[in-house]
N, CA, C and O atoms as a MOPAC input file, in Angstrom:
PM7 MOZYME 1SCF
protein

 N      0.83100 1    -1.18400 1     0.00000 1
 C      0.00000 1     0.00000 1     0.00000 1
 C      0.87900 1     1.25200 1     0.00000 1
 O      1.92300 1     1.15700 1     0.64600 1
 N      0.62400 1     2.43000 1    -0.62800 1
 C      1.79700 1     3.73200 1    -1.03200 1
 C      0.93100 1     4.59800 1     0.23200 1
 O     -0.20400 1     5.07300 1     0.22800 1
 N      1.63800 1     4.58000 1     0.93300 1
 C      1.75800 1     5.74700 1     1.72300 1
 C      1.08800 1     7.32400 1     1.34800 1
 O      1.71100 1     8.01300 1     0.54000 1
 N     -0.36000 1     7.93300 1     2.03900 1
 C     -0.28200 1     9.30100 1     1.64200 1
 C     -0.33100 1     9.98400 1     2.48900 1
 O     -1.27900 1     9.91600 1     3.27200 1
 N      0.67200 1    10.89200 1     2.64300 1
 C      1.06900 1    11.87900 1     3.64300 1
 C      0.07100 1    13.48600 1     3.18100 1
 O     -0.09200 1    14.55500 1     3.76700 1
 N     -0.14700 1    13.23700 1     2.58700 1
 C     -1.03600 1    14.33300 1     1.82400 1
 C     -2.78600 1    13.78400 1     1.84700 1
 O     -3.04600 1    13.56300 1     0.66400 1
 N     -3.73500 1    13.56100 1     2.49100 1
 C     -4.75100 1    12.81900 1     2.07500 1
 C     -5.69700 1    13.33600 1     1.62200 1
 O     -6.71300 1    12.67300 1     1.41400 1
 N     -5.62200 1    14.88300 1     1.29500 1
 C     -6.80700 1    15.52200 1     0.39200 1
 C     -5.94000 1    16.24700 1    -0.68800 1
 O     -4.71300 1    16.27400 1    -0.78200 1
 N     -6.92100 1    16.84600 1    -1.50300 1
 C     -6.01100 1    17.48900 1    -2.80300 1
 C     -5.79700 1    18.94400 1    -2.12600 1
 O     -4.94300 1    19.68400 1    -2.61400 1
 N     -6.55100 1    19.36200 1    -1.02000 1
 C     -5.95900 1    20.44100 1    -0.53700 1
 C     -4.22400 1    20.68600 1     0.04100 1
 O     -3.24800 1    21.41000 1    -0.15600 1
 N     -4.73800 1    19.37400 1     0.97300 1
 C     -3.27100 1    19.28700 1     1.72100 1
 C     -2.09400 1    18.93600 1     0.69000 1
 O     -0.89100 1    19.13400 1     0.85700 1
 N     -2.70700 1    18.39200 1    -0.36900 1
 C     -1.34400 1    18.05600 1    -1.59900 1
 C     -0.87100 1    19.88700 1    -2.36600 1
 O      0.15000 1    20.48300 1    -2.71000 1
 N     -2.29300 1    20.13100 1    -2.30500 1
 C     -1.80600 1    21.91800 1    -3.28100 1
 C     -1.10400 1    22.81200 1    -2.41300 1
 O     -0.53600 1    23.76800 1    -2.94100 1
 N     -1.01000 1    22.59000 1    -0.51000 1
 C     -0.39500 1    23.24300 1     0.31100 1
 C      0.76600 1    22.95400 1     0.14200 1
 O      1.52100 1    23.89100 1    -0.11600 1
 N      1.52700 1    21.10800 1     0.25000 1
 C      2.73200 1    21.09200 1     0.04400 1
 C      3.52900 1    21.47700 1    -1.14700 1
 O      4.73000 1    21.74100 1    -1.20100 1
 N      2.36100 1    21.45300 1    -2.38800 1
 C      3.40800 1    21.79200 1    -3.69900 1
 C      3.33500 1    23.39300 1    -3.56900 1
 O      3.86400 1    24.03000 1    -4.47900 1
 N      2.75000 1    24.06900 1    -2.56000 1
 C      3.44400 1    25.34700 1    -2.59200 1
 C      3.76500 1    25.57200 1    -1.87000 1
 O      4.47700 1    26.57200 1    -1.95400 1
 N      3.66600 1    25.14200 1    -0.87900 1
 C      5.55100 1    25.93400 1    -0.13500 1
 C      6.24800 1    25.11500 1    -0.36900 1
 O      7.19600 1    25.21800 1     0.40900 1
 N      6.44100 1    23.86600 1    -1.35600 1
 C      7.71000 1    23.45000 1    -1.70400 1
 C      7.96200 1    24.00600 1    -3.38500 1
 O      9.00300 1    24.02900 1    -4.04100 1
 N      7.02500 1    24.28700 1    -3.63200 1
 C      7.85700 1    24.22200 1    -5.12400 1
 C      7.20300 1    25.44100 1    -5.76000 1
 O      7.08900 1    25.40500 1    -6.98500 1
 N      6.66500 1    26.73700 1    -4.98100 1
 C      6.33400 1    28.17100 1    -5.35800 1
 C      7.23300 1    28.93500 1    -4.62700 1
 O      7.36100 1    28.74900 1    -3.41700 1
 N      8.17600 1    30.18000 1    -5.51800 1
 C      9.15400 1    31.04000 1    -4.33300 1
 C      8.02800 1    31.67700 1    -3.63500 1
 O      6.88700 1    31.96800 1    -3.99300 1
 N      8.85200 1    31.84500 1    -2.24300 1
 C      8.21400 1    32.77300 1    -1.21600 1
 C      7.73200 1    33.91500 1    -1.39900 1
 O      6.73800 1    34.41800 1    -0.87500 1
 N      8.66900 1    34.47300 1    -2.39800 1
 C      8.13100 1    36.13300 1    -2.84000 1
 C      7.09600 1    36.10800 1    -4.23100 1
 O      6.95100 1    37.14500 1    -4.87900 1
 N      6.44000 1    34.91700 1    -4.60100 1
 C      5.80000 1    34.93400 1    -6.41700 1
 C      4.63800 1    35.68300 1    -5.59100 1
 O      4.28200 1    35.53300 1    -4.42200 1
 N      4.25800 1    36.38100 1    -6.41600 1
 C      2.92400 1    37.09900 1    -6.63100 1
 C      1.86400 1    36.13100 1    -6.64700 1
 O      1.89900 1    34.97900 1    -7.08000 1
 N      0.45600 1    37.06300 1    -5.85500 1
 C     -0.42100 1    36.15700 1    -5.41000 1
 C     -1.25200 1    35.17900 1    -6.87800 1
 O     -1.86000 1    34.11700 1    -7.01000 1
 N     -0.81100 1    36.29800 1    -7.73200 1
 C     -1.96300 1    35.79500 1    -9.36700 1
 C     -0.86300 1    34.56200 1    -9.87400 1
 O     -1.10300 1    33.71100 1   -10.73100 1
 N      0.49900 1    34.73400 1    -9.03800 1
 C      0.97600 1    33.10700 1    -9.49100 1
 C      0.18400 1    32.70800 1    -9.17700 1
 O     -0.83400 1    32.47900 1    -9.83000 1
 N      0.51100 1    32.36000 1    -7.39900 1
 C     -0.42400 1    31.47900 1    -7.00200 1
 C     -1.52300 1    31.16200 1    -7.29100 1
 O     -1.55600 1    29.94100 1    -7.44500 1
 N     -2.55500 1    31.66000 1    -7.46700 1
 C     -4.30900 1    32.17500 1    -7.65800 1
 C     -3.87800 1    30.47400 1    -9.12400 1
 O     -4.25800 1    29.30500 1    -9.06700 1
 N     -2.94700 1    31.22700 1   -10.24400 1
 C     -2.94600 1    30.66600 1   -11.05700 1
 C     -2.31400 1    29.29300 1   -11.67900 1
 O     -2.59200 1    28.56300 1   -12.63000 1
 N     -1.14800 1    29.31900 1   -10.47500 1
 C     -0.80900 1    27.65000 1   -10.27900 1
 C     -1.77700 1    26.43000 1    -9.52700 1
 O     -1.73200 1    25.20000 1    -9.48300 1
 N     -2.94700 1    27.82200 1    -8.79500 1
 C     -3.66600 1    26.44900 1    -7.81600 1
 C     -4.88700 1    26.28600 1    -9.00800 1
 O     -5.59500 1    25.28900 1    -8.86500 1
 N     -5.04700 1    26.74800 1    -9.61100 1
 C     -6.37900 1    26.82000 1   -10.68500 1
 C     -5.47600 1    25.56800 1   -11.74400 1
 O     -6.05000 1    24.52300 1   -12.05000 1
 N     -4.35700 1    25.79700 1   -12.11100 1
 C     -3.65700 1    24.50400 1   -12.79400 1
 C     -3.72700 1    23.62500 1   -12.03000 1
 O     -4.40000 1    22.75700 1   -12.58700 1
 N     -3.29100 1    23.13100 1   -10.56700 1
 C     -3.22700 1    22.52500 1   -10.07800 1
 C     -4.73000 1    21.56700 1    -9.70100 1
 O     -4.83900 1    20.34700 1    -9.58200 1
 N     -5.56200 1    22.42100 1    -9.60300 1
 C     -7.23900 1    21.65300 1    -9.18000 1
 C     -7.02600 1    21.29600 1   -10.57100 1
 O     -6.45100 1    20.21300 1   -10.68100 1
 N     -7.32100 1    21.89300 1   -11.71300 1
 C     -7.93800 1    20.85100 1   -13.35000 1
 C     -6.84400 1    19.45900 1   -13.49600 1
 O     -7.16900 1    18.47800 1   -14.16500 1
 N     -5.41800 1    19.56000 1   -12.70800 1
 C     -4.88000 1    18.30600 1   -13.37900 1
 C     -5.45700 1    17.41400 1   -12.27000 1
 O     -5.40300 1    16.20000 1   -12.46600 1
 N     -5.98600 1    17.85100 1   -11.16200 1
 C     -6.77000 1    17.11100 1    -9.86500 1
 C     -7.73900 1    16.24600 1   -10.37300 1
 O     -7.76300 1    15.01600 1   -10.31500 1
 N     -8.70300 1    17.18100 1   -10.98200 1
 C     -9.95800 1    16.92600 1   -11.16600 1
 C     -9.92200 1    15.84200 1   -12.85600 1
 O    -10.50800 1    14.79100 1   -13.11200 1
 N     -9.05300 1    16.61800 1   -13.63800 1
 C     -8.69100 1    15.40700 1   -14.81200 1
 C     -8.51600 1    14.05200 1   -14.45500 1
 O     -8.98000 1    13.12600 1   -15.12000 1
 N     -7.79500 1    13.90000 1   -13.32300 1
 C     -6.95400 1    12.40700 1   -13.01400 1
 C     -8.76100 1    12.00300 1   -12.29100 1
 O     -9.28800 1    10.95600 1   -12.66700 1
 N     -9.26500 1    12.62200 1   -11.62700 1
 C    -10.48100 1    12.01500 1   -10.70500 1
 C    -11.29900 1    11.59400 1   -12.16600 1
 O    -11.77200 1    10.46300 1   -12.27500 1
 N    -11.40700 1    12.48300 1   -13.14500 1
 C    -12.71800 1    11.95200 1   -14.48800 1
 C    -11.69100 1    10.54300 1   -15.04100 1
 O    -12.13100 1     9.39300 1   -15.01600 1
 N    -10.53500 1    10.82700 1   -15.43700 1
 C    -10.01200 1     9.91900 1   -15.90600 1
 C    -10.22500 1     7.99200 1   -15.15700 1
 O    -10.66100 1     6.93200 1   -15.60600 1
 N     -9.62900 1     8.45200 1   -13.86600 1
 C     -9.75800 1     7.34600 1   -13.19100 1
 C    -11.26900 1     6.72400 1   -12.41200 1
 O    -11.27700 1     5.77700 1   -11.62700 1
 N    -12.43900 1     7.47300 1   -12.82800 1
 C    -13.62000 1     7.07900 1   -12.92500 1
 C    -13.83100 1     6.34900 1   -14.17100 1
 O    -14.29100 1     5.20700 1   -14.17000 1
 N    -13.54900 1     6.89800 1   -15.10200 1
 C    -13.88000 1     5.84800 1   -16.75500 1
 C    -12.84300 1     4.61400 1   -16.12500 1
 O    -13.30200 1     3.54700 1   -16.53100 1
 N    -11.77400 1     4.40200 1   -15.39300 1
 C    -10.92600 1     3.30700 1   -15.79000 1
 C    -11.43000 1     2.35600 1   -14.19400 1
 O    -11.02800 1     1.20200 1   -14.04500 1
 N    -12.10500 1     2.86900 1   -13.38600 1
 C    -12.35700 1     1.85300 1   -12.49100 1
 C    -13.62000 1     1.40000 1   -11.73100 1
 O    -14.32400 1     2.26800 1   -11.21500 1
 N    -13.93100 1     0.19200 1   -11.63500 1
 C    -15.00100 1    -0.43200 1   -11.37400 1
 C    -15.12400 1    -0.84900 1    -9.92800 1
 O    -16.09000 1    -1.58700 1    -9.73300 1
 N    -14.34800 1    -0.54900 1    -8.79500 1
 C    -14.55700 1    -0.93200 1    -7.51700 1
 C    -15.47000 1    -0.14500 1    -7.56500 1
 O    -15.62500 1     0.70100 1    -8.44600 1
 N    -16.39600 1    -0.39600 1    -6.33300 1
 C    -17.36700 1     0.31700 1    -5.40700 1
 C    -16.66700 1     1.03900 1    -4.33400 1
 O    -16.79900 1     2.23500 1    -4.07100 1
 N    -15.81400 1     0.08200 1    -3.67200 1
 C    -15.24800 1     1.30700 1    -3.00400 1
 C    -13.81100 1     2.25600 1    -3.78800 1
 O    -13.32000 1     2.98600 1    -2.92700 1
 N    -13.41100 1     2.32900 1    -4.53400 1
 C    -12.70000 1     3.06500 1    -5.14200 1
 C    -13.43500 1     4.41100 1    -6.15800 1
 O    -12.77600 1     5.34800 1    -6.60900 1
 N    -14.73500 1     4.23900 1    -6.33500 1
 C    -15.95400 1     4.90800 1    -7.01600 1
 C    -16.32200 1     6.08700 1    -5.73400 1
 O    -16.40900 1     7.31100 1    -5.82800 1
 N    -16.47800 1     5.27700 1    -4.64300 1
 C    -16.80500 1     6.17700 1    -3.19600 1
 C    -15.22800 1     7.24500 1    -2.82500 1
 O    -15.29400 1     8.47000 1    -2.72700 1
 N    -14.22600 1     6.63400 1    -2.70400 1
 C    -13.33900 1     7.86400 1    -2.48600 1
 C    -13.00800 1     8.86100 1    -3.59200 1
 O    -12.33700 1     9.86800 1    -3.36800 1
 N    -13.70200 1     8.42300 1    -5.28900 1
 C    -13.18600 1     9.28100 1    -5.99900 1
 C    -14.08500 1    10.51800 1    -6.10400 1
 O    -13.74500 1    11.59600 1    -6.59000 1
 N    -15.47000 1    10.16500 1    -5.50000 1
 C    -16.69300 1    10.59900 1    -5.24600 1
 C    -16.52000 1    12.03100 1    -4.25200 1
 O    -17.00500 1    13.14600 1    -4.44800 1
 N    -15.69900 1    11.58200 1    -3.19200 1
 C    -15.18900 1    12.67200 1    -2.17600 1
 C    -14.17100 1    13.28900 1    -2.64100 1
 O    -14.13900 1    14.46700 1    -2.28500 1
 N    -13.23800 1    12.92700 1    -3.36600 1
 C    -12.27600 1    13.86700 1    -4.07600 1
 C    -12.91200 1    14.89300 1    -5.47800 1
 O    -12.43600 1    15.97400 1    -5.82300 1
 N    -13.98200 1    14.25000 1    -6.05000 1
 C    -15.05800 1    15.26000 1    -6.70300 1
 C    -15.59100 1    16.84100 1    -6.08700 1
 O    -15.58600 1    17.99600 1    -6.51100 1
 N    -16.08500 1    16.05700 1    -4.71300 1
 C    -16.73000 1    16.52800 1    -4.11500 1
 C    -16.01500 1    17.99600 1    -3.44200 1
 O    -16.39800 1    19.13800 1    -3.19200 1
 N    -14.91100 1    17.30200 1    -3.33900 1
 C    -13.78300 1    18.12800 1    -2.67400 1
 C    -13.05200 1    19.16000 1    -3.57400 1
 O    -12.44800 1    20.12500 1    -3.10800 1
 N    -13.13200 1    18.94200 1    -4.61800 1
 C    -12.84500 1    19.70000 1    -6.08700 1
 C    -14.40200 1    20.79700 1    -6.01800 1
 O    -14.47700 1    22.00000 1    -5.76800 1
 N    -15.08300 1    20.17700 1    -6.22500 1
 C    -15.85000 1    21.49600 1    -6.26500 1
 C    -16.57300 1    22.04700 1    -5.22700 1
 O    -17.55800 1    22.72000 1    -5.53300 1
 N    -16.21500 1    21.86300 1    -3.74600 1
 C    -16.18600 1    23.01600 1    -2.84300 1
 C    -14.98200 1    23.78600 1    -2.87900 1
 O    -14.96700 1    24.84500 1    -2.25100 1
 N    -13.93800 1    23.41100 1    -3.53600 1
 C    -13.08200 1    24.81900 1    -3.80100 1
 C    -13.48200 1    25.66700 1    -5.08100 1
 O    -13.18300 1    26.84800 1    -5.26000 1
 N    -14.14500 1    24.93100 1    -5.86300 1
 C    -14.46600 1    25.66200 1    -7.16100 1
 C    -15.11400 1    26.94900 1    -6.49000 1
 O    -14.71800 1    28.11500 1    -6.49800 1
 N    -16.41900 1    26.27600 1    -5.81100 1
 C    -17.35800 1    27.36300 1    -4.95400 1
 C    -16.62600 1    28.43000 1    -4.28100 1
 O    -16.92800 1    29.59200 1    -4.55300 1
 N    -15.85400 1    28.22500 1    -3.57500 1
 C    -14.95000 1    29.04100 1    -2.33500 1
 C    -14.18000 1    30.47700 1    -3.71900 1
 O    -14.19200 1    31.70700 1    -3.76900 1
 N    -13.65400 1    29.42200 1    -4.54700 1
 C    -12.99000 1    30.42300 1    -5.22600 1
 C    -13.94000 1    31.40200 1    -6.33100 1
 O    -13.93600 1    32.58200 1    -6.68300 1
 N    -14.65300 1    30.30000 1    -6.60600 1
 C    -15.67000 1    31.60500 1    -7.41700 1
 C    -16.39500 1    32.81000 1    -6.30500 1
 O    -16.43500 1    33.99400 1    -6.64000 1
 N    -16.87600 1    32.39500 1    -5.13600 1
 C    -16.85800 1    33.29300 1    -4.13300 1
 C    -16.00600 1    34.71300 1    -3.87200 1
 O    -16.25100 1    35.92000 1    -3.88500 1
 N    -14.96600 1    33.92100 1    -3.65100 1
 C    -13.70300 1    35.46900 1    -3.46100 1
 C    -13.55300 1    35.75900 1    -4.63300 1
 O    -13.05700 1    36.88000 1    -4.52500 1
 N    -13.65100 1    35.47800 1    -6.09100 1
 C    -13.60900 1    36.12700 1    -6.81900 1
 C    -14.76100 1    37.29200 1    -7.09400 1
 O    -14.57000 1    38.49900 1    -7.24500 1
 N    -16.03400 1    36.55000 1    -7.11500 1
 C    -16.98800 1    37.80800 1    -7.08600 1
 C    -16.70200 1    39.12300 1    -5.87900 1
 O    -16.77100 1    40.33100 1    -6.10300 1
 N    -16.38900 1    38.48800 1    -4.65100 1
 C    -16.15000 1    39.80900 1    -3.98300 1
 C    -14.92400 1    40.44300 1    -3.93300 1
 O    -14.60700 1    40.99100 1    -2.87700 1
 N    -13.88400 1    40.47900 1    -5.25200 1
 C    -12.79400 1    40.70900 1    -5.79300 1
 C    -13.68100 1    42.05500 1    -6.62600 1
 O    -13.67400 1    43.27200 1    -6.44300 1
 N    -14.42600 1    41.14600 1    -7.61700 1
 C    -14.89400 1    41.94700 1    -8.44900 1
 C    -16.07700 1    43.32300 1    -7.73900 1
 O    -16.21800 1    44.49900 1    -8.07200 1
 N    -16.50700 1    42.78900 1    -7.05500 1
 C    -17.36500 1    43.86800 1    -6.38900 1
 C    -17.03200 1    45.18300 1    -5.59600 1
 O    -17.73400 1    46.12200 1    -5.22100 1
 N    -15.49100 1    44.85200 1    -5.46700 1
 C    -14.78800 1    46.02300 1    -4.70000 1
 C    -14.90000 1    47.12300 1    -5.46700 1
 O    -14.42300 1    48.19200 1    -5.08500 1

């Protein structure tokens, strides 16, 4: 069994940035590496739904869906009250 030290796609997009975004990049990096970062998330979750037939492997990909688009929400959120300023 592979080890995940990371067990949501949140906690995985936290470590790939403070390991692998400089300290000083501008926030619209960020904004725009985590917006890359959720679609190759959410690609691998559609992908690996067409390729697997467990029931329980269907149920955790279900919560990693799920988990993809309460950040969609969150971020379309602060964006509207970006725009509303």
């Amino acid at each position: 069994m592979i080890e995940n030290r990371f067990p949501t796609i949140v906690a995985n997009w936290a470590h790939f940035e403070k390991v692998d975004i400089a300290p000083g990049a501008p926030q619209i990096q960020r904004d725009e590496m985590q917006r890359a970062f959720m679609a190759g998330a959410s690609s691998g979750i559609i992908l690996s739904l067409i390729a697997i037939e467990s029931s329980n492997a269907t149920v955790e990909l279900k919560k990693l869906h799920a988990e993809l688009a309460t950040w969609k929400a969150l971020r379309d959120m602060k964006a509207r009250g970006r725009n509303a300023a």
